[in-house]
Structures are given as structure tokens and as C-alpha cells.
N, C-alpha and C positions, 0 to 999 in steps of 0.2 A: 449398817443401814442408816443410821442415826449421823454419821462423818456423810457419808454418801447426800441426804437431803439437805448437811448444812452447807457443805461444798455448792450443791446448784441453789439454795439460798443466796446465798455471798457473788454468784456468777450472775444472776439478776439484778441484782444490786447495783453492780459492776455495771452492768450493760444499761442502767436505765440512768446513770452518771451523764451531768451533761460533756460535750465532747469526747464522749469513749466510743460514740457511733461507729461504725466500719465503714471507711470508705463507698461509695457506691462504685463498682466496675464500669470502666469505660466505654459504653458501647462499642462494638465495633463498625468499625466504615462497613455501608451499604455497596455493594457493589457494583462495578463498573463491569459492563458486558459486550464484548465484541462478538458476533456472527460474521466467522469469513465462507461465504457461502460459497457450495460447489456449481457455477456457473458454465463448465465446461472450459474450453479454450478461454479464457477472460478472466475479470476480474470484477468481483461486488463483496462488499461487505459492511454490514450495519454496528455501527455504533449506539449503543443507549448508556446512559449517563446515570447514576445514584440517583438525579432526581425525574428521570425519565426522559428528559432530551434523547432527539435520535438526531441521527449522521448517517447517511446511505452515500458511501463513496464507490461510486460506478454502479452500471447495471448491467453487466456481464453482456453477451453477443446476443443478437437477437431471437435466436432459440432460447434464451434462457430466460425469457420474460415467465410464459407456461409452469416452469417450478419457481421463479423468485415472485411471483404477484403473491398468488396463493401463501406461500411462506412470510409476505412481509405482512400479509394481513392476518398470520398466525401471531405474530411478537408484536402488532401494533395496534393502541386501542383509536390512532387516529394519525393524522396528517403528518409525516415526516418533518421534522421541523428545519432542517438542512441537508439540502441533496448536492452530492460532489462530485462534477463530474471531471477524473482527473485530465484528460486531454480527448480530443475528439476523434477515437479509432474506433471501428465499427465494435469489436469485442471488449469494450470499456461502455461502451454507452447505448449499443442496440438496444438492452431492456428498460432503458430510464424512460421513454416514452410513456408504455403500456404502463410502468409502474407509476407515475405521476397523476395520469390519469384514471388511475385504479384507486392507488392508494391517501395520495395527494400529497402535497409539498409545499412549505409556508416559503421556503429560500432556493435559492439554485447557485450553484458558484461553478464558473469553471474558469480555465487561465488566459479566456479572453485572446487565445490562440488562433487564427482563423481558419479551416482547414475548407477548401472546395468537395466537399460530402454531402450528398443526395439525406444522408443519414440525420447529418447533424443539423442539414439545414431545417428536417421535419421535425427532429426535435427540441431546436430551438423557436419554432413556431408552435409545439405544444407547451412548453415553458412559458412564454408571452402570453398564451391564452390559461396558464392553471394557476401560475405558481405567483405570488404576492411581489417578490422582492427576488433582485438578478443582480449578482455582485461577479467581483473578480477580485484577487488578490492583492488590491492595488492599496501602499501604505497609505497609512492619515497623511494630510500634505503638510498638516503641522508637525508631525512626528517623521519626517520621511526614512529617516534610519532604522526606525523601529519594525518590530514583525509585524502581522495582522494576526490577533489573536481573537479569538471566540471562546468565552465560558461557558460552560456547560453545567454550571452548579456545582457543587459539594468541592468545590477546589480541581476537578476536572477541569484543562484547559486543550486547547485545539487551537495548537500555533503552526501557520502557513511558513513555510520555508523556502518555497520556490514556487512560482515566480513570483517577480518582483518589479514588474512594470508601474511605470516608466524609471522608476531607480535606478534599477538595473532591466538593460536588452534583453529581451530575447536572445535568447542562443541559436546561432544560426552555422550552417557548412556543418552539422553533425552529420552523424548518421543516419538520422531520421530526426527531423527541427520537431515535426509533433510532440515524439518521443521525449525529447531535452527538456520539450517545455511544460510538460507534466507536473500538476500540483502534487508537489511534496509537502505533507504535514505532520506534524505530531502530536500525537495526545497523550496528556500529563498526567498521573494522578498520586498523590505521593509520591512513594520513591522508585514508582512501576511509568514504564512508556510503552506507546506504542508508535512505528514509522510507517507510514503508510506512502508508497514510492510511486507508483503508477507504473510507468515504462520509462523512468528515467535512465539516459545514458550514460555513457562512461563520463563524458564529459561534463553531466549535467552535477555526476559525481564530484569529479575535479573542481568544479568552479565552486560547490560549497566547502569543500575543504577549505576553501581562504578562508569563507567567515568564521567571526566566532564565535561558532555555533555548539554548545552541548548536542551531539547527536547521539548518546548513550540512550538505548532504548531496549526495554525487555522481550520485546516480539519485531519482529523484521516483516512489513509485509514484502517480500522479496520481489524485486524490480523487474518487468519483461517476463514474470511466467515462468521463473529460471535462465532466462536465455545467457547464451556463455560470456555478451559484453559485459553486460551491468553487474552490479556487485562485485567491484574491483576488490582488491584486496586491502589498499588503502581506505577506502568508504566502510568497509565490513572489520576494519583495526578501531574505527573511530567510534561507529555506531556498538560494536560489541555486542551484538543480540543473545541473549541466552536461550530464544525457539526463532526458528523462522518460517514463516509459512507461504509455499509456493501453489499458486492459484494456476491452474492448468487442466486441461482436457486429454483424457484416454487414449492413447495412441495419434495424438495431435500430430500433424504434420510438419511442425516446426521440431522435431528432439525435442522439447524444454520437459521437465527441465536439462541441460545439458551436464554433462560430467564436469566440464570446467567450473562450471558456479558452485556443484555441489561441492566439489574438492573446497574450496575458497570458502564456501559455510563450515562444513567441517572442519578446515581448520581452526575458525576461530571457537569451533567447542558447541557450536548453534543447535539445537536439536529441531529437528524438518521436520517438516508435517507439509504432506503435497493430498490436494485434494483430488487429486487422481486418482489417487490410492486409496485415502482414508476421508473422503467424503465431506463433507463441512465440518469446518474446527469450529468449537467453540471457547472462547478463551475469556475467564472470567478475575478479576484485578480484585484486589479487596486495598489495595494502597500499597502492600509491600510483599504481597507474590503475585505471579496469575498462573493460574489452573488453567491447563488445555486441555480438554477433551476433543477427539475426533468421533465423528458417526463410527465410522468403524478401522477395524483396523492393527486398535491396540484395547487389552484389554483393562486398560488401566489409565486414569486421567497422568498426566506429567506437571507437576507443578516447579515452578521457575522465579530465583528469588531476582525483585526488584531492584536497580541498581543507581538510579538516578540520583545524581547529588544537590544540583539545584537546577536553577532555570534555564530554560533552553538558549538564551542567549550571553554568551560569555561577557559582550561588552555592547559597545555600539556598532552597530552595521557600516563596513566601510561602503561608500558610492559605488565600488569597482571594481574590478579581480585586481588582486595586486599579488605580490611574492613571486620566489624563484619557479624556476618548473616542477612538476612534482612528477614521480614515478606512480603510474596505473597500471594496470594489467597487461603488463609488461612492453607497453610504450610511455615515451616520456608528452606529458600533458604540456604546450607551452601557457605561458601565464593569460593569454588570452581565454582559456580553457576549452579550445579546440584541439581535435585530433587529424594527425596528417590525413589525408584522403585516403581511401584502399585504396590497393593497388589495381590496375585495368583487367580486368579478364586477360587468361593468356586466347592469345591466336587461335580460332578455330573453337574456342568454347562453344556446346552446346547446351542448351536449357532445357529442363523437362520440366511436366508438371502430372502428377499423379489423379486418375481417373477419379472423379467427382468433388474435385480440390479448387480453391480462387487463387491461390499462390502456384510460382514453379519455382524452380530450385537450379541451381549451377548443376553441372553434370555429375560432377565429385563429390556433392552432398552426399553426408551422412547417411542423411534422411531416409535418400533414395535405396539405401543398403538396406534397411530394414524395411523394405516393401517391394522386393525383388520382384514378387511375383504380381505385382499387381499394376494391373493397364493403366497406362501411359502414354503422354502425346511430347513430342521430343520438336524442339523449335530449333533451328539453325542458326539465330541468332537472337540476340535480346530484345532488339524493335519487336521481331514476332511475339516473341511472350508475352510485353507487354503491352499489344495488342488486345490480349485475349483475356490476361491473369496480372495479378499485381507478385511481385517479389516476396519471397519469405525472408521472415525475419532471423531465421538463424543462422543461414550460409550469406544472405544481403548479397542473392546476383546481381 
């Protein structure tokens, strides 16, 4: 007993020496919080920052204002401080109206795209009457090589990648010009990212592979809903996501997601999360993993280790596309970074469009197989569909 009390004698002693202190432990990083919410057919997802900055990129189809208001005003104790809207399709931005005016909005960014929409024209007239400040992706004119970057605090950054007007054109002859021209951006946070793609095409794919762009990112938000162009194989080698999450609606009309994309995540090793299925992801970064939890689905969050090495841009921004052709989704891309045209309909094509639907579909659609039994209006030719209904985005009659 006597050894025992001179022992913690002599260990006080020790301990009240100057410099014998014990390091104090590091804090750990505050957390970076993404909500990729279940919007149905569309896309919305909020960004909040370590020091509370929020990001609302899209607001999902216009049904989905009713569950995303009420939600945004669960996670916010005030005015959004940056709202994204990535290109002007109705299922990207129907809810950003109601939600601006519900919730409120210090910025608004979109890619300055101009689209003839009934839609976008009423919400760019709510925007002018709520929201402080209306930007586009447009570089410093003193910096014009450089990205447009936004901090977010705690070393959190949000770098625009596309578009890049007047620098670089608009992409135009795609497959959908809206779609190409889709704000793509990424958020940083140590050695975790995230990509958030909008409905960017194949092509819009190809013309950033010229830059030199770091697009290694720990979560994929996956382009088009799934759809079978986007996420070529080359753009999904470069980016290397370790989850990816496709934002889509319950027996949606378009397939997404489709088998081809899925095959092309899976092979790069990507673990999926489709809110079809498993309801709103929540994916939380602390700097060098992020935890996905879904609403439902799986019984267990999935954590994913961060892979980023440095910063998002390898060097300086060329003016241009420049380089050889590149192989994509198994057409060759020319260096302009368009894709040859589809091919015409064969002869005698007929279009359908399924009872209570605003798209129709080529006759051969997939789509069409998995709703055999359900009424339908069959058009004779494409002037008549279009007429009546706009084209779907997965067969593109």
C-alpha cells in the first residue's frame, strides 16, 4: 500500500512538471450535410455547410413543392442562402417557386440557358421579385481561365464546372441543348466530394474530359435520373465515385433508372442509392468519409471512404475543346464534343403515349412493355405526338 501511494505521489509530480501536459485532441471536423431528397421524377437536394450555409440545387417537379416546403422549413432556421437551379426543365425547377417564396433565398444561380417555358418564365419573375442577388456561372473577366468558386466556410468549397459562358459556348446539336447545358458543380471538403450533374449529356460529358479537371468525387449525384446516355463510361473512370445516388420517381415513365447506366455504376464499384426505392438519402462528410443513410430501405447507414487529392482543377483552363477524339458510350465523340445525330425513325414508325402521361414514346419502347396493359393513345406519326405530348427522354422519338 505504502509503494502503491508513493507511485501516484511521484505520477503528480510528473504531471504538474512544466511541459509534461498531454497534448489536447483534435477536434474533429463539424460536419458537412447533404439531403438528396425524394422529389419524385426530378431532382432537389440541399446542401448545408460546418458553418451553416445552405445550397438548394433544383426543386424537384411541381408536385413536389407540397412535401419539399414543409421539409425545407424542417432543416432551416432561415433564408436559403444559395439556390441552384441546374437548367430550366419542368422536373428540375417546378418546386423552386413555391419554395422561395415559402422559404426565402438570399442568391439564385442558374446557367443563363434560355429555355421558351411557361414555367421558367413564372419563376424567373418570382426570383426578381424575392430573391437579393441573380448570378450565372460566368468567370471573373480578370481571371477568365479560372472556375467560379463559392466558399462555404470551414474549407467547404462549391466549384462550378460547367457552364462556362462566354469562355467557352454553349453546347449546342446535342441531344437535348438544355440538358448539355446543365450546371455542373462540385463540393469540396477535405479529402471527400460531392458531383452534382443535373441532366448533363453524353457530350457535355466529353467536352470536360478535355479539361483539367480533378473530377474524383465521393458521391455521384447521377446525371438524367439514371437515364441510359449520361454516365458514359469514360466520365464514371474519371470521376470514380464510391456511392452514387439516382434521384427518380416510382414506376416513372421514362425506365430510369435504366440497366445500361446501372451496369456502367456498377462496374466502377459505385454503391447506388435510388430514391425510388429507398426514399431520401442522407449523406453526411466529416472531411475524409461520408455516411449515407437512406429513409428506408437498408438497415444500416453505408459509409464511404473520401478520395480526393487536391483541388479541382489540374492546371489552367484551356479557351477550347481541344485533343484527339475520345471513345464514350460506345460512340466515338469528335473533338468538337458533339455527337453524330440519331438515326431517323424507320418508315412507318408509330408513337404512343400512355394514359395520363405528357411524354410519348417510339413504338419499340421499352417503356411501353412494362405497361402492356394500360390505355393508350397511338399517333401515326411524330408531328401528331407532338402536337399533343413532348418526347421522352429515354427512347428520345
Amino acid at each position: 500500500m505504502a509503494l502503491a501511494r508513493l507511485l501516484l505521489v511521484l505520477f503528480a509530480l510528473l504531471a504538474a512538471l512544466p511541459g509534461r501536459a498531454a497534448p489536447a485532441p483534435t477536434p474533429p471536423l463539424k460536419p458537412l450535410t447533404v439531403y438528396f431528397f425524394d422529389v419524385g421524377q426530378g431532382d432537389a437536394a440541399l446542401i448545408v455547410s460546418p458553418t451553416g450555409k445552405t445550397v438548394l440545387i433544383d426543386g424537384g417537379p411541381p408536385e413536389a413543392d407540397e412535401a419539399l416546403v414543409p421539409r425545407l422549413r424542417q432543416l432551416l432556421q432561415g433564408p436559403i442562402d444559395l439556390v441552384i437551379m441546374s437548367h430550366p426543365h419542368l422536373d428540375h425547377l417546378g418546386g423552386l417557386a413555391k419554395v422561395i417564396q415559402a422559404v426565402g433565398a438570399k442568391r439564385f444561380m442558374d446557367p443563363g440557358f434560355d429555355h421558351p417555358s411557361e414555367a421558367y418564365r413564372k419563376l424567373l419573375e418570382v426570383v426578381g421579385q424575392k430573391v437579393g442577388q441573380v448570378m450565372t456561372p460566368t468567370p471573373n473577366p480578370s481571371a477568365p481561365e479560372t472556375l467560379l468558386t463559392v466558399g462555404l466556410g470551414e474549407g467547404v468549397t462549391l466549384t462550378v464546372l460547367w457552364p462556362r459562358t462566354p469562355r467557352d459556348a454553349f453546347l449546342d446539336d446535342t441531344r437535348s441543348d438544355v440538358n448539355a447545358n446543365s450546371i455542373v458543380a462540385k463540393v469540396t471538403y477535405g479529402k471527400t466530394a460531392f458531383l452534382f450533374t443535373g441532366d448533363a449529356e453524353p457530350e457535355t460529358e466529353a467536352f470536360l474530359l478535355r479539361k483539367p479537371i480533378d473530377f474524383t468525387s465521393t458521391v455521384l449525384k447521377v446525371a438524367h435520373h439514371g437515364g441510359k446516355h449520361s454516365s458514359t463510361a469514360p466520365f464514371l473512370a474519371a470521376v470514380k465515385p464510391q456511392a452514387a445516388v439516382i434521384s427518380c420517381g416510382t414506376g416513372n415513365d421514362y425506365g430510369h433508372p435504366t440497366s445500361e447506366a446501372l451496369q456502367r455504376l456498377g462496374d466502377v464499384g459505385a454503391r447506388i442509392f435510388r430514391t425510388d426505392l429507398q426514399g431520401e438519402v442522407l449523406a453526411v462528410s466529416n472531411g475524409n468519409t461520408v455516411t449515407l443513410t437512406p429513409q428506408k430501405g437498408r438497415s444500416a447507414p453505408v459509409v464511404v471512404t473520401g478520395q480526393t487529392t487536391g483541388p479541382v482543377a489540374k492546371g489552367p483552363m484551356p479557351s477550347g475543346a481541344s485533343g484527339s477524339a475520345s471513345a464514350t458510350g460506345g460512340k466515338v465523340v469528335p473533338a468538337s464534343g458533339k455527337l453524330p445525330a440519331p438515326a431517323a425513325s424507320a418508315k412507318g414508325m408509330r408513337y404512343v403515349s400512355l394514359k395520363g402521361s405528357e411524354v410519348f414514346h417510339s413504338e419499340d419502347c421499352r417503356a411501353l412493355e412494362r405497361a402492356k396493359t394500360q390505355e393508350r393513345t397511338v399517333y401515326k406519326d411524330r408531328a401528331s405526338a407532338m402536337r399533343e405530348r413532348r418526347p421522352a427522354k429515354d427512347c428520345d422519338p
